[in-house]
N, C-alpha and C positions, 0 to 999 in steps of 0.2 A: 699595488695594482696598477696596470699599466693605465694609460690616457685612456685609451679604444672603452677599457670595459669599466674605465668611472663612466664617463661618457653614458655606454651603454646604458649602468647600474641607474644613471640620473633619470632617464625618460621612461623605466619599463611600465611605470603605471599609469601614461600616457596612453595604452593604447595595448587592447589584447595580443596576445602570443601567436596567434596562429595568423596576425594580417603585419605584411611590411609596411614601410614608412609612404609606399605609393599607395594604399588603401589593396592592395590584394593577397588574396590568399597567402600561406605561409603553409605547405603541405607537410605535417608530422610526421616521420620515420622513425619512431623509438626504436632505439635498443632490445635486444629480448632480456625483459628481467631476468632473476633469478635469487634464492637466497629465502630464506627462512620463512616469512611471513609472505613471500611470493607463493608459496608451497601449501602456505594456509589459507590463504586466497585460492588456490586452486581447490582446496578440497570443500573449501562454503561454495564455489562455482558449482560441484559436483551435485551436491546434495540442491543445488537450487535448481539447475537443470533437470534433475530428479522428479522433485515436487513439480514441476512447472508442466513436463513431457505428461506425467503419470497423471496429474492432479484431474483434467477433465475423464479418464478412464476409469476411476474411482466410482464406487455403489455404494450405497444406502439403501436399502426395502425400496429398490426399484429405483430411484431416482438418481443424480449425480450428487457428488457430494458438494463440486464444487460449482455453481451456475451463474453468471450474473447476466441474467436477458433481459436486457434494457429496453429491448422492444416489446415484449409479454410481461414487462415489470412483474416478475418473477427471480426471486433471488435465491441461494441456496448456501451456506456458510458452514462447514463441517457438517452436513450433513440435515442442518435446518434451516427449515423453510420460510421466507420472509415473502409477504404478501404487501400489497399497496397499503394496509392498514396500517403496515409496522414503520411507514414515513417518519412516526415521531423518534424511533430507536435511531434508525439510518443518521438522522439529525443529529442527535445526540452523539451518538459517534463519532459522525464527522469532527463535529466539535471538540470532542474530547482528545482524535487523532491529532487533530490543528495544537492541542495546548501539549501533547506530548511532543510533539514532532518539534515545537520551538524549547521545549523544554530539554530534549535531548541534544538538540543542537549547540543550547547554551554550555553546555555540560560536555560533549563528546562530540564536539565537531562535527566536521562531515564522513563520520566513520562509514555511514550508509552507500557515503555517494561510489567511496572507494570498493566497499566489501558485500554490497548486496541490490543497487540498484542496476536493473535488466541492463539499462544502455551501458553502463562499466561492462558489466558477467561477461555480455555477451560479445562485446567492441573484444574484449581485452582474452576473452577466453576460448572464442569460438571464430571471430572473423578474423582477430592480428593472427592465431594460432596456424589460419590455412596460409594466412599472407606469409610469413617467417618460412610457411613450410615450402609453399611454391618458389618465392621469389628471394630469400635468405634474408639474412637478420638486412637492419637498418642500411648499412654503405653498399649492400648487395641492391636492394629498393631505392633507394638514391640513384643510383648508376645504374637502375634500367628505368627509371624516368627522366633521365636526362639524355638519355642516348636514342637513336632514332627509330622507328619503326622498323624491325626487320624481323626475321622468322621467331627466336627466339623472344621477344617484348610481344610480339602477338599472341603464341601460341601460352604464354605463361600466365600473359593480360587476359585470353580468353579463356583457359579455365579455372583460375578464378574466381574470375566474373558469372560461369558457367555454376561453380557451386556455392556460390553466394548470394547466389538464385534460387538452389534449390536448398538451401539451410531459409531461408529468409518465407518457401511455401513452406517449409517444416515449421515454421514460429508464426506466420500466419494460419495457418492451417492451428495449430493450437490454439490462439487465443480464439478465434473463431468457434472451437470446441467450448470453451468457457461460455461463450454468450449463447450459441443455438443448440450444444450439445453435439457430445461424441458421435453419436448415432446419426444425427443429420450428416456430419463431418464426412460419413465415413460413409455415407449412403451415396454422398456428393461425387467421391472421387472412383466408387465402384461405379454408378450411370453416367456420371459425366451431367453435360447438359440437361439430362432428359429428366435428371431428378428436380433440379431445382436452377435455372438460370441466372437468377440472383443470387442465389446465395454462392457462385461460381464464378460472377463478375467480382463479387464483393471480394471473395479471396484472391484475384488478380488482382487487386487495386490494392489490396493491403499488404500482398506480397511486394509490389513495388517500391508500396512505401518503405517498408524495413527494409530493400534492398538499397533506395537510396540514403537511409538514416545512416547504413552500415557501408555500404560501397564507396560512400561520397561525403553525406555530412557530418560524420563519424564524432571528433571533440566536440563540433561545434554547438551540439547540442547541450551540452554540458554550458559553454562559454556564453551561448547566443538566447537557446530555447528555454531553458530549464527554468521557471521560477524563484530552487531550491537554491539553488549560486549564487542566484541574485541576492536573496534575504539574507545569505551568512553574513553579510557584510554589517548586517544591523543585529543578527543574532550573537554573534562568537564576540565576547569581553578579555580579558589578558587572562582569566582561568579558564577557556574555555582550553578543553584537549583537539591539538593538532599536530602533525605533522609541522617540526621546528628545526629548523637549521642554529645549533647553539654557534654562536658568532660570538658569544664571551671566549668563548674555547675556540672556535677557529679562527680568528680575527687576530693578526694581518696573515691572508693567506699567500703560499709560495711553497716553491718544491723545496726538500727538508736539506738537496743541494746546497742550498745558496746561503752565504755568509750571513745574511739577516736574521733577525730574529722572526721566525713566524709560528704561525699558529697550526691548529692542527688539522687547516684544511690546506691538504697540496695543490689545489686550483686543478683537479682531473677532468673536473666538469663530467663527472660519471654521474652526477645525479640529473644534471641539466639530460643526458644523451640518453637516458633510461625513461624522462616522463611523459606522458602521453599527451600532455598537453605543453608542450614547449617549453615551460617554465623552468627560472634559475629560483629555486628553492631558496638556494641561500639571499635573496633578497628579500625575504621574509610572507608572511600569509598573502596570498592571493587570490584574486575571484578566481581564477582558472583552474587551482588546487583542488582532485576532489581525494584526497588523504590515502590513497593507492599504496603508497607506500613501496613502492619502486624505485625510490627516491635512499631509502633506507637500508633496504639492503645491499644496493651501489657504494653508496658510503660503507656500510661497514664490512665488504668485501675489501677495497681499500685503504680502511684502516687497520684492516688483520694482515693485509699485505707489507704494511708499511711499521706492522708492531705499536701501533697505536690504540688506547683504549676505542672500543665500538660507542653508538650512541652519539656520535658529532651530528646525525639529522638523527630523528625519535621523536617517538608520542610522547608532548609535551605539553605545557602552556608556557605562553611569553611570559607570565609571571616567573615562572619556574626556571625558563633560561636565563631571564635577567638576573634572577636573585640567587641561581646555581643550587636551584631545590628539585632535586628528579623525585619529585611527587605528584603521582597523579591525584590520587585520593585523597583529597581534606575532608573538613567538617564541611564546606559547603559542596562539592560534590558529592557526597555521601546524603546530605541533606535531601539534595535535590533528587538523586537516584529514587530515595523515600516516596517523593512524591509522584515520581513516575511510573511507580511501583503499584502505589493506589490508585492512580486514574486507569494503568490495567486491572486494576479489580474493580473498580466503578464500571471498566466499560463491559467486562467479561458479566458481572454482576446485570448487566441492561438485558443481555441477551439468554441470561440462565432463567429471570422472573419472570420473562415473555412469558406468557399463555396461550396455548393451543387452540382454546375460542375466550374469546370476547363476548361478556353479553351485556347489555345496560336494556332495565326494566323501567320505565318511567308511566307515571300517571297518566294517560290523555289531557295533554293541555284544554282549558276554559271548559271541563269537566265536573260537574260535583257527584255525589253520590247520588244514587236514584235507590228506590224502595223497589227490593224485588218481593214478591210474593207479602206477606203476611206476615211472614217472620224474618226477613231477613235484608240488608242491604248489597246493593253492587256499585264498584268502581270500573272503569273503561281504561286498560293498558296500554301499551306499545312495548315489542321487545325485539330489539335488533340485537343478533345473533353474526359473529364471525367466526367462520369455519378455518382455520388456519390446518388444519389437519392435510393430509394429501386424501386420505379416504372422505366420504359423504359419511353425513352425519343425520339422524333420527331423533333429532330434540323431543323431549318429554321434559314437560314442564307441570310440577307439583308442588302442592302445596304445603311446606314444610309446618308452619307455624303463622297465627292461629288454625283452628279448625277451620276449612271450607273447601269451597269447590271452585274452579277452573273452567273457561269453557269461551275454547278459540273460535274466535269471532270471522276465521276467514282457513286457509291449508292448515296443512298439519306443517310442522316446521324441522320441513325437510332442507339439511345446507349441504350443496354441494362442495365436494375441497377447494378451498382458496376462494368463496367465494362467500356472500352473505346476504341475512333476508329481512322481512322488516314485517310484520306483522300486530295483530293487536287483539285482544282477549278480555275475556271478562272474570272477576273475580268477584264470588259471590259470598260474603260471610253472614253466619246467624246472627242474628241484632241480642243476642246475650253476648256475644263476642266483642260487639263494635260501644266501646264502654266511652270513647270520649270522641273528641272531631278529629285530632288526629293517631290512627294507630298502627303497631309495624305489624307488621307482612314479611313473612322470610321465604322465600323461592327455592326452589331445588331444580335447578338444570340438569336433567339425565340425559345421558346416552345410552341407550337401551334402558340396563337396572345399572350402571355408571354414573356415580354422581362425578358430574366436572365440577361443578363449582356451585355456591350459594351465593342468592341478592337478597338483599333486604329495601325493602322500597316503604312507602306514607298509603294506607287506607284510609281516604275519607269519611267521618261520616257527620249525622248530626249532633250539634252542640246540645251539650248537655241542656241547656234551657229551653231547648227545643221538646225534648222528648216529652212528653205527655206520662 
């Protein structure tokens, strides 16, 4: 290795990839990939651009399937409906997401960052795709930003620019359908202003932003913004799976020219020229690495060239390169996959037991029983009712077990969808029924002649030593 790139190789984690030694910028021009698992990255691109375009256009009995209106906290997930009641699910979730998300990290690197997070898809699949195609691979984009302003750097610079504009109102314009819905979306762009003002600044303003995430701060968001990049550093142990340059096998690297013994990297630097964020792989795991894997098939276009086995960079672990074990799967990968496996059926399991109403029947607090009539005792209720349904609902409330009567103290309990009501009633039992001070009471919540659900709640009555 010459002087220049020990040199180099000594300070690289001094200081990220995309800023020089004067603290500015370092503009990326990757290479245009190519190569096996390039090809399979395009096709998860495909199917996610898919889902993503199509997903607010989707129905359900009326409603979207896909909703999350943060402003009407109103949510919609496959097609069900979450209401402000369901905060404690949401919770749960979250949490659950958090112990997966470090959990698969441990385990499988940062596969996500490479093969399914929007700012990769879209940097790598949608914005480099028009740039390659306007302005030509890598030395063609080098050498029209270094050159001076004249007809052709304008006219290439400006439409670009021009349709990286209008992809960026295509991806605001969706996500915007997720949170207010298709139909406003689409009601916005046929009146214009006149529909709704705000909701027309808002997708200016969001349009801009994705133009400049994508026209301007492009890796840095990975490098700079991202949380996720940040934690790998604490997440990923010598089994985790990454993207590995085996340096047992290429180490000392040099062209297969040269009298020396070397390994079986020819120093092409095709992996360095191909990655999105600047980085020399072969110096080992990086924060800037998001497992892209561009890296991969540079190398082993290279090594088929050169008649060398493939697999010199590969999904690996640093256990695995050091000890020359090409195993991704052990017992504790496997183990863990286990677990990840159950906390998706814990969380799927939060959202199947959800109920469609909520009812809790409770006693009227500082309450005792009072004597009604001659033969018979009453207790004072409360029962709050959540309508989760999209339809209004026509509560009927009866009395399953023991024998007696019913007799609401205030409306009839009427709930409208997603909303809920809070009332209070009287339960009347015959005093042959009410045999000790405390006795159950079982509830039948209909809709209509629909039972949803049964309560069982405490009938007060007098102690036995009481009674005469």
């Amino acid at each position: 290795m010459s002087e220049s790139k020990k040199s180099s190789s000594s300070y690289f984690r001094d200081k990220i990839s995309t800023v020089d030694e004067q603290g500015r910028r370092v503009w990326v021009f990757p290479r245009k990939p190519g190569g096996t698992l390039t090809n399979y990255r395009h096709l998860v691109a495909v199917v996610l651009y898919l889902f993503f375009i199509i997903g607010p256009f989707l129905r359900y009995q009326g409603d979207p399937v896909f909703l999350l209106n943060i402003l009407e906290r109103k949510f919609i997930l496959f097609g069900v409906v979450f209401w402000p009641q369901d905060f404690h699910l949401i919770v749960l979730s979250l949490i659950t997401l958090i112990v997966f998300v470090v959990l698969f990290t441990v385990i499988y690197g940062r596969i996500f960052c490479g093969w399914a997070c929007p700012q990769t898809v879209f940097m790598e699949f949608v914005f480099r795709k028009i740039e390659y195609l306007i302005e030509g691979d890598a030395p063609s984009q080098r050498k029209l930003a270094k050159q001076e302003w004249n007809v052709e750097k304008i006219w290439k610079k400006s439409l670009k620019s021009l349709i990286f504009i209008l992809i960026a109102l295509v991806i605001a314009t969706t996500l915007l359908a997720y949170v207010f819905g298709s139909d406003r979306m689409l009601g916005l762009y046929s009146h214009g202003i006149a529909f709704s003002s705000k909701l027309l600044i808002a997708s200016w303003i969001l349009t801009g932003i994705v133009y400049f995430i994508f026209g301007f701060f492009r890796e840095q968001v990975c490098l700079i913004a991202c949380p996720y990049g940040r934690l790998q550093g604490v997440l990923l142990d010598q089994q985790s799976i990454i993207v590995g340059y085996d340096y047992v096998r290429g180490e000392p690297r040099g062209a297969k020219k040269s009298v020396e013994k070397t390994g079986d990297c020819v120093d092409c630097n095709a992996c360095v020229q191909v990655c999105p964020t600047n980085i020399d792989i072969r110096n080992g795991t990086q924060l800037e690495c998001i497992n892209c894997t561009a890296c991969i098939d540079a190398c082993n276009a290279v090594m088929k060239k050169h008649a060398l086995p493939k697999g010199l960079i590969r999904f690996d672990s640093e256990k695995g390169i050091r000890e020359g074990q090409r195993k991704i799967f052990n017992t504790r990968t496997i183990a863990y996959s286990v677990v990840l496996l159950i906390l998706l059926t814990v969380l799927a399991s939060l959202f199947t037991m959800r109920t469609d109403v909520e009812t809790t029947i409770l006693r009227q607090r500082g309450t005792l029983y009072q004597t009604y009539g001659d033969n018979a005792y009453s207790n004072i209720y409360q029962i709050d009712v959540v309508n989760k349904f999209r339809k209004d609902l026509n509560i009927r409330l009866k009395l399953i077990e023991p024998n007696g009567e019913i007799k609401l103290m205030g409306k009839d309990l009427f709930v409208k969808g997603g909303e809920k009501i809070q009332e209070r009633f009287l339960v009347i039992l015959p005093k042959l029924e009410v045999l000790k001070s405390k006795n159950e009471v079982v509830f039948g919540i209909y809709d209509g002649d629909r039972l949803i659900e049964k309560y069982t709640a405490t009938f007060v009555g007098p102690n036995s030593l009481d009674v005469e």
